[in-house]
OpenMM code with the backbone's topology and positions (N, CA, C; nanometers):
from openmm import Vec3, app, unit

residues = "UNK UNK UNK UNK UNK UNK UNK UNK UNK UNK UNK UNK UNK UNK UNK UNK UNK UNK UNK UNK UNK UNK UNK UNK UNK UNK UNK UNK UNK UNK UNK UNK UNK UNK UNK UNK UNK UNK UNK UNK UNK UNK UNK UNK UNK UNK UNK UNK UNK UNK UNK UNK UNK UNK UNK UNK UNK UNK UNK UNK UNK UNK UNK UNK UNK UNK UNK UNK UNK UNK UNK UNK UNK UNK UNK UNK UNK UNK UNK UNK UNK UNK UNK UNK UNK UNK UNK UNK UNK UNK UNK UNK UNK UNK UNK UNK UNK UNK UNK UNK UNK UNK UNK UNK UNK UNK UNK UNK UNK".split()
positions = [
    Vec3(3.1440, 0.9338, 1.9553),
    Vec3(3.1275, 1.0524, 1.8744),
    Vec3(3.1342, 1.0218, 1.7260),
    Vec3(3.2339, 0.9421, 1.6706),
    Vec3(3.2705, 0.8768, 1.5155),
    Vec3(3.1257, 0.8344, 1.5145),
    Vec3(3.1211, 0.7471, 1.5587),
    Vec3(2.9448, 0.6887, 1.5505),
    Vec3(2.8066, 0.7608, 1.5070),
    Vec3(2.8291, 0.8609, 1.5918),
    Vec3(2.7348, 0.9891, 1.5257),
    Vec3(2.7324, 1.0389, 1.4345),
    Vec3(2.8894, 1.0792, 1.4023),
    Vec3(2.8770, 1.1297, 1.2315),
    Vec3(2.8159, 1.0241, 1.1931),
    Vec3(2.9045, 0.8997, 1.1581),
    Vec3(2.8507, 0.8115, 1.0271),
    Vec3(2.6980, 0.7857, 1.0330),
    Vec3(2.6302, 0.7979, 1.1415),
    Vec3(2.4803, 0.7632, 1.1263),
    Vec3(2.4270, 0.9089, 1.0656),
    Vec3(2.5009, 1.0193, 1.0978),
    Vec3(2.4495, 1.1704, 1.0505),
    Vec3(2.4621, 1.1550, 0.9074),
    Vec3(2.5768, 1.1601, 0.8888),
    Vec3(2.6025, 1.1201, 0.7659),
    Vec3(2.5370, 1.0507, 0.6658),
    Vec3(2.4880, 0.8954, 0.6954),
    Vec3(2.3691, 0.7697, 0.6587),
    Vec3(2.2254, 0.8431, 0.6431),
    Vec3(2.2311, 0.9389, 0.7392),
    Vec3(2.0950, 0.9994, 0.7440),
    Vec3(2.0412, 1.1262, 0.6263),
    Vec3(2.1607, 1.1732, 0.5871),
    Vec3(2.1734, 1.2592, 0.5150),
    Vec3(2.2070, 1.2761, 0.3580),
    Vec3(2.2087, 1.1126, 0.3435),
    Vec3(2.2210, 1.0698, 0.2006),
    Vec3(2.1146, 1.0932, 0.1026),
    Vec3(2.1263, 1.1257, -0.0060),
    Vec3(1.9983, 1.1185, -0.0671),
    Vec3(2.0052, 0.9984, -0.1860),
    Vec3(1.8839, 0.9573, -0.2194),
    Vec3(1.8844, 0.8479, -0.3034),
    Vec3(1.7530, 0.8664, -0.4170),
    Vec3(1.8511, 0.8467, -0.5424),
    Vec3(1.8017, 0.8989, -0.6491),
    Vec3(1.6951, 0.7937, -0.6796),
    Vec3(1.5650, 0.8151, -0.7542),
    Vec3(1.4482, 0.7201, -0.7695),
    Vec3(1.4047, 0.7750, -0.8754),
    Vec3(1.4180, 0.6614, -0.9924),
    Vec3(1.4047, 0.6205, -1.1343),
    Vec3(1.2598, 0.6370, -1.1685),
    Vec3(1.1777, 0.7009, -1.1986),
    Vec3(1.0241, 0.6350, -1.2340),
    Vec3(0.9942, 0.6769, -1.3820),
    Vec3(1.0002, 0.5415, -1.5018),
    Vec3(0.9499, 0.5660, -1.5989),
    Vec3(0.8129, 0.6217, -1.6152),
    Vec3(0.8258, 0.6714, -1.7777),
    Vec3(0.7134, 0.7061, -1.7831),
    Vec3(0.5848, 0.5863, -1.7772),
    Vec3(0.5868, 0.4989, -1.7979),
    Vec3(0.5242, 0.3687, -1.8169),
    Vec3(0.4520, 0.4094, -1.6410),
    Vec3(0.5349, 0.3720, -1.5308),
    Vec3(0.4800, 0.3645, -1.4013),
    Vec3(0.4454, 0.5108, -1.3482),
    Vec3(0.4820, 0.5957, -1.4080),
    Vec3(0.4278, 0.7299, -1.3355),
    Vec3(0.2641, 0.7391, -1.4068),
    Vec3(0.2247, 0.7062, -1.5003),
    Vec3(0.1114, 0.7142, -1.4947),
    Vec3(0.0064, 0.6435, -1.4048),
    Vec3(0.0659, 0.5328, -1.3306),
    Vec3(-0.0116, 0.4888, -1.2510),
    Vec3(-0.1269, 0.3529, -1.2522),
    Vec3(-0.1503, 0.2970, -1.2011),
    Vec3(-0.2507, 0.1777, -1.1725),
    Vec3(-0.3756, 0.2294, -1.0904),
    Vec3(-0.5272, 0.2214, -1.1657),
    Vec3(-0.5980, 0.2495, -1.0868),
    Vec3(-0.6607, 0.1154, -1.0157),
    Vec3(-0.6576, 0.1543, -0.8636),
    Vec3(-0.6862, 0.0327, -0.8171),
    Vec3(-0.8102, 0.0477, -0.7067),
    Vec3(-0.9183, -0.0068, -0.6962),
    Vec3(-1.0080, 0.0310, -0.5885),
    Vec3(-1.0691, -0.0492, -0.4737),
    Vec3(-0.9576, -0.1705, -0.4566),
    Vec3(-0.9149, -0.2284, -0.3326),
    Vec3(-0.8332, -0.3087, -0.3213),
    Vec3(-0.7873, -0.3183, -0.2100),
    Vec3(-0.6475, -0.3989, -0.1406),
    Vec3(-0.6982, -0.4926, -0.0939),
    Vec3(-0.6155, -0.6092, -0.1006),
    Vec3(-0.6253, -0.7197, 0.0196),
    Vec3(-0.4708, -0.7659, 0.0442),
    Vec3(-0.5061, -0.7609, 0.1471),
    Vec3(-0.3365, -0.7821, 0.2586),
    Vec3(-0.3473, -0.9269, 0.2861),
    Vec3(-0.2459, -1.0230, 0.2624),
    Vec3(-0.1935, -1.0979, 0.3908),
    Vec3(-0.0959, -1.0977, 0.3982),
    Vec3(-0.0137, -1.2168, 0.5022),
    Vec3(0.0923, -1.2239, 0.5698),
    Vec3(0.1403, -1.3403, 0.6003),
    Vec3(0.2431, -1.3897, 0.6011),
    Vec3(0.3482, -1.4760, 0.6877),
    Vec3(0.4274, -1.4082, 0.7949),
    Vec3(0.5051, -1.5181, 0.8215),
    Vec3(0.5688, -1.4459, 0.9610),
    Vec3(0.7072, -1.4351, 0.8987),
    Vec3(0.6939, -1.4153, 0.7449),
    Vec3(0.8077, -1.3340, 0.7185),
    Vec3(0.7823, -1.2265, 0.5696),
    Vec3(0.6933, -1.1960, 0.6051),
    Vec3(0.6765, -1.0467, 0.4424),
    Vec3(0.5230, -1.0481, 0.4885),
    Vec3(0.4913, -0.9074, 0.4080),
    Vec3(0.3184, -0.9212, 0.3623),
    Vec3(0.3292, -0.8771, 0.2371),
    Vec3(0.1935, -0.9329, 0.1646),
    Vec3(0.1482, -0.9286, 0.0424),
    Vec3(-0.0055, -0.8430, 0.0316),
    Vec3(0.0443, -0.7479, -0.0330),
    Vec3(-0.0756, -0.6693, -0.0732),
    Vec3(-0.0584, -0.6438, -0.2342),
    Vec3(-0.2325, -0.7043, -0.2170),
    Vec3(-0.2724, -0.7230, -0.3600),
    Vec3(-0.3852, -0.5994, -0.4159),
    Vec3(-0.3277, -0.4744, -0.5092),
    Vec3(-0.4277, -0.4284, -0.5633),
    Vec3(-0.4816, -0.3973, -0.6786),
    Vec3(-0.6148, -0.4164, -0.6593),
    Vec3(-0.7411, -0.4533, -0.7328),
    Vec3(-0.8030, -0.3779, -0.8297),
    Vec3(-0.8654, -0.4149, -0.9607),
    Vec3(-0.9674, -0.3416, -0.9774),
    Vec3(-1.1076, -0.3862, -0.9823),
    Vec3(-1.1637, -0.3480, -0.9090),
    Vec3(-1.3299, -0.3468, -0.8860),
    Vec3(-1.4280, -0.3266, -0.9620),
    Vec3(-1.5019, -0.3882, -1.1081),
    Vec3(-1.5854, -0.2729, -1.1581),
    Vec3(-1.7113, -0.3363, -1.1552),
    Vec3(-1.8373, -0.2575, -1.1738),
    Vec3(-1.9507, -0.2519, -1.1164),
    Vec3(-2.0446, -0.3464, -1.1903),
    Vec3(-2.0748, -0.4446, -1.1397),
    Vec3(-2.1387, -0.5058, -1.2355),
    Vec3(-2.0571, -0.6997, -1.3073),
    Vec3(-1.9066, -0.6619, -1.2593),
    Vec3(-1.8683, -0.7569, -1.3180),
    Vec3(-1.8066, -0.8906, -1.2109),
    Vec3(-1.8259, -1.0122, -1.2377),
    Vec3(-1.8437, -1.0562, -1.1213),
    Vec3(-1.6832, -1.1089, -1.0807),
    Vec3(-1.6175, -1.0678, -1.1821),
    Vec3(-1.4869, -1.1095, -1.1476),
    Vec3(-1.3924, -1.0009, -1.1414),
    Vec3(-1.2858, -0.9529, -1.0320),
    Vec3(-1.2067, -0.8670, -1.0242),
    Vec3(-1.0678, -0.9332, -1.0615),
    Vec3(-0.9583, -0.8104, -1.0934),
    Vec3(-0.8257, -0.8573, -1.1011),
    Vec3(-0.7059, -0.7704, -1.0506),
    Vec3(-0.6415, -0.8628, -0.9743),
    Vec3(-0.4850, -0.8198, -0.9250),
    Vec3(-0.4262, -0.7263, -1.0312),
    Vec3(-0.4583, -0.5757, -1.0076),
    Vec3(-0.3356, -0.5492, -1.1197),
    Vec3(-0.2213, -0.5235, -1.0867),
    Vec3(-0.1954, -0.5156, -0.9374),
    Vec3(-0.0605, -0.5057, -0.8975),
    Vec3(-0.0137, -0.5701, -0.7773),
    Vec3(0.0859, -0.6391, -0.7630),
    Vec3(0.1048, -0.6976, -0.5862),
    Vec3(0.2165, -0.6532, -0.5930),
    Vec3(0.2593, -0.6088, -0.4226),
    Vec3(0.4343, -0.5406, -0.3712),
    Vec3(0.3772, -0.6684, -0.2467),
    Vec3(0.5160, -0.7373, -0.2399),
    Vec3(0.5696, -0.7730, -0.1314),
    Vec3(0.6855, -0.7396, -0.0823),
    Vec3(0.6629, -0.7586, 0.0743),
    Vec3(0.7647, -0.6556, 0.1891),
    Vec3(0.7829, -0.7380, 0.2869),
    Vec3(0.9048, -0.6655, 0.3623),
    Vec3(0.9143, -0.7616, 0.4840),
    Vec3(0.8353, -0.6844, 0.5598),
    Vec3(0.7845, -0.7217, 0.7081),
    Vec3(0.7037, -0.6493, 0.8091),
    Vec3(0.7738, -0.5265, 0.8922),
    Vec3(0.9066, -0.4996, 0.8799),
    Vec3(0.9627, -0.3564, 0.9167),
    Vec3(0.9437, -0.2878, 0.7952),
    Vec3(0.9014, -0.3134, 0.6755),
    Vec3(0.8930, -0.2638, 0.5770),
    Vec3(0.7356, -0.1792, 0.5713),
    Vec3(0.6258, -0.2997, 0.6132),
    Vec3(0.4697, -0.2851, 0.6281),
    Vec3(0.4483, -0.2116, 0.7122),
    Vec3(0.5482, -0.2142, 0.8264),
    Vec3(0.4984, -0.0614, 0.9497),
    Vec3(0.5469, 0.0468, 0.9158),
    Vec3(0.6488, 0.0439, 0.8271),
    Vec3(0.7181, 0.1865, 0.7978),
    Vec3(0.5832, 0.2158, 0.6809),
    Vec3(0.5683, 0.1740, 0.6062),
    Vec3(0.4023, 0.1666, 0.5039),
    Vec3(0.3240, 0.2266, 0.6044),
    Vec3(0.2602, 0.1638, 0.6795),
    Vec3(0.1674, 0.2248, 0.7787),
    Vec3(0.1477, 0.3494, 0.8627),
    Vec3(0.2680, 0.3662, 0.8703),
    Vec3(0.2794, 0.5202, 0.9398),
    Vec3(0.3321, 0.6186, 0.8474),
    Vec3(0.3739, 0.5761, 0.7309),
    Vec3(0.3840, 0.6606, 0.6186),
    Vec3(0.2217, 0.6837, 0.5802),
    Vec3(0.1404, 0.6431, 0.5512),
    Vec3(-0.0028, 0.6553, 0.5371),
    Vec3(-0.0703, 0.7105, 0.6452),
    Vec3(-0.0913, 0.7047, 0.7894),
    Vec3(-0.1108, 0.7768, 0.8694),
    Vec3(-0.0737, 0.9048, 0.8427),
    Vec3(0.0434, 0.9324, 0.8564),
    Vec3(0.0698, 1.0463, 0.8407),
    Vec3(0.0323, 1.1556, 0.7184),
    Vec3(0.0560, 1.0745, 0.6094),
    Vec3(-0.0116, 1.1800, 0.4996),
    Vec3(-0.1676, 1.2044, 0.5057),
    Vec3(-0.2384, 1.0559, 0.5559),
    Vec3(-0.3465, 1.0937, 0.5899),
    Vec3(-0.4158, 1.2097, 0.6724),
    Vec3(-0.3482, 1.2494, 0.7455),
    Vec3(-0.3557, 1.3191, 0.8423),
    Vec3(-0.3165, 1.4920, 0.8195),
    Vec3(-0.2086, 1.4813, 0.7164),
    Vec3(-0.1414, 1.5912, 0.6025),
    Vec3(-0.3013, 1.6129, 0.5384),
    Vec3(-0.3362, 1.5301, 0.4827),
    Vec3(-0.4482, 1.5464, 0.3786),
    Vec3(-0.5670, 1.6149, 0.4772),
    Vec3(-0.6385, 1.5690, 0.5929),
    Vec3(-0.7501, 1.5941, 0.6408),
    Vec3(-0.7439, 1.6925, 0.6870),
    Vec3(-0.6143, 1.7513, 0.7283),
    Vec3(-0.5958, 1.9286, 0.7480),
    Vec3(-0.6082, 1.9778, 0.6583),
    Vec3(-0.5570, 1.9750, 0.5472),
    Vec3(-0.5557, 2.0485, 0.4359),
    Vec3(-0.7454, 2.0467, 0.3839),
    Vec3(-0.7507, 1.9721, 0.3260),
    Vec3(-0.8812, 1.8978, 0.3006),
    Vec3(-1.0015, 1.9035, 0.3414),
    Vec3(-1.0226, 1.8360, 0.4620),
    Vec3(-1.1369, 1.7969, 0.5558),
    Vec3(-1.1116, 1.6411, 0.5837),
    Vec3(-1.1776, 1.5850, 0.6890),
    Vec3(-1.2171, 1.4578, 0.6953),
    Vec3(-1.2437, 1.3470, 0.5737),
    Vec3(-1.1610, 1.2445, 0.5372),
    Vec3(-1.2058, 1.1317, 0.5074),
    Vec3(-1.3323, 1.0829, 0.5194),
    Vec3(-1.4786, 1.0938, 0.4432),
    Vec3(-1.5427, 0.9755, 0.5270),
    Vec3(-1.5220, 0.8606, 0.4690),
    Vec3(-1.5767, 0.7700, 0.5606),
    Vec3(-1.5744, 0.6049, 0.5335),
    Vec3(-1.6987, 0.5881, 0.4196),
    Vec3(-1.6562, 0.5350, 0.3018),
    Vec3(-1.7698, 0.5062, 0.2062),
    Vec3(-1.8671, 0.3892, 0.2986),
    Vec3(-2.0045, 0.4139, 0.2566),
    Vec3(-2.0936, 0.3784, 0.2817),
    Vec3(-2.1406, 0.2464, 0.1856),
    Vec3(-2.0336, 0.1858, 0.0800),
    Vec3(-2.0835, 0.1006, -0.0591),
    Vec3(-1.9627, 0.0095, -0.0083),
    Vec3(-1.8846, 0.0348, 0.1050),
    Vec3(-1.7683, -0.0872, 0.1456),
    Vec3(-1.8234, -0.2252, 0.1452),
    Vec3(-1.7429, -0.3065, 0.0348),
    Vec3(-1.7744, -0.4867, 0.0338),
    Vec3(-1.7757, -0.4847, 0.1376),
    Vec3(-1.8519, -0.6498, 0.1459),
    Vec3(-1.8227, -0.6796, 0.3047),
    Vec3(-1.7001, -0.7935, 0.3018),
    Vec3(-1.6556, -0.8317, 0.4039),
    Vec3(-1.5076, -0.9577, 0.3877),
    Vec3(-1.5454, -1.0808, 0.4722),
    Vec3(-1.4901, -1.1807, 0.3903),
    Vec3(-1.4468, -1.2081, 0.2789),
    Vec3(-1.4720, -1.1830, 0.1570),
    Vec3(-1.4112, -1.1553, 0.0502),
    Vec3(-1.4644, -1.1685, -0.0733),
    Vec3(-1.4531, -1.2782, -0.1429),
    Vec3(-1.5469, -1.3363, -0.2323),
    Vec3(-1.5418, -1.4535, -0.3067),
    Vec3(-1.5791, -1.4180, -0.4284),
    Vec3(-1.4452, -1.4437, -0.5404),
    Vec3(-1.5047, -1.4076, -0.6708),
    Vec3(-1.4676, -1.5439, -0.7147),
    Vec3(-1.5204, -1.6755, -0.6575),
    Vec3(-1.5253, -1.7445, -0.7443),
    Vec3(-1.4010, -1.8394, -0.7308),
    Vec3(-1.3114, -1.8157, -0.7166),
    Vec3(-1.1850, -1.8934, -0.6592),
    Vec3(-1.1700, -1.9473, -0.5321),
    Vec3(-1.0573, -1.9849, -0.5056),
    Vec3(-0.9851, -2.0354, -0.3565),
    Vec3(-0.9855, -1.9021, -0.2944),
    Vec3(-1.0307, -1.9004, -0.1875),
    Vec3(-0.9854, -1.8062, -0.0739),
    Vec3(-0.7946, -1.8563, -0.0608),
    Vec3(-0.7429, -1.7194, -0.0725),
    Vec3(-0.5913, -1.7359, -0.0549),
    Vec3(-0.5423, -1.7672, 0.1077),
    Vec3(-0.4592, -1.7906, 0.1304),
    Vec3(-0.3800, -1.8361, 0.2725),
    Vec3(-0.2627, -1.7870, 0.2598),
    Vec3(-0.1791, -1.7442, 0.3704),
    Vec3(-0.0809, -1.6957, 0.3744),
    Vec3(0.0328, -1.7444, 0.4352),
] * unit.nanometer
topology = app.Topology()
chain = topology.addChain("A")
for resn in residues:
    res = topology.addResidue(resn, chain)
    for name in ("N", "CA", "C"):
        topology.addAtom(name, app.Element.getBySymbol(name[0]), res)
């Protein structure tokens, strides 16, 4: 029964989250590339612009992989928030194809 509280309890904490003004404006980014080890993933995002033959990392988060599924179904889900509200997602029709090569080493993970 003790057990229950303290996890009720754990569950019921709230935790305060700092966001300067600097990062609330945001990174526009218009693609990801993921990899992985068999201990974190690395997602790298991008900006894309039209015409230029070289793109750049403007931001990478690395995570451990209980971290990347809790990511994943956090996105499902809002996705899913959104397409009710909204309509359907479609899939752009101008999607690179993969690999991408701008010119460098293909990365490894």
């Amino acid at each position: 029964m003790e057990d229950n509280k303290e996890e009720e309890k754990a569950n019921n904490q709230q935790i305060n989250v700092e966001l300067s003004d600097e990062v609330a404006e945001g990174i526009y980014a218009n693609l990801a590339m993921i990899a992985h080890s068999n201990s974190e993933f690395v997602l790298d995002f991008i900006r894309l612009m039209p015409g230029v033959p070289k793109a750049r990392v403007k931001s990478r988060i690395i995570m451990t992989p209980d971290h990347a599924k809790r990511l994943l179904s956090a996105l499902q889900d809002n996705v899913e928030k959104y397409e009710k509200a909204f309509g359907k997602i479609e899939a752009g029709q101008d999607v690179p194809e993969f690999p991408m090569n701008f010119g460098g080493t293909l990365g490894e993970a």
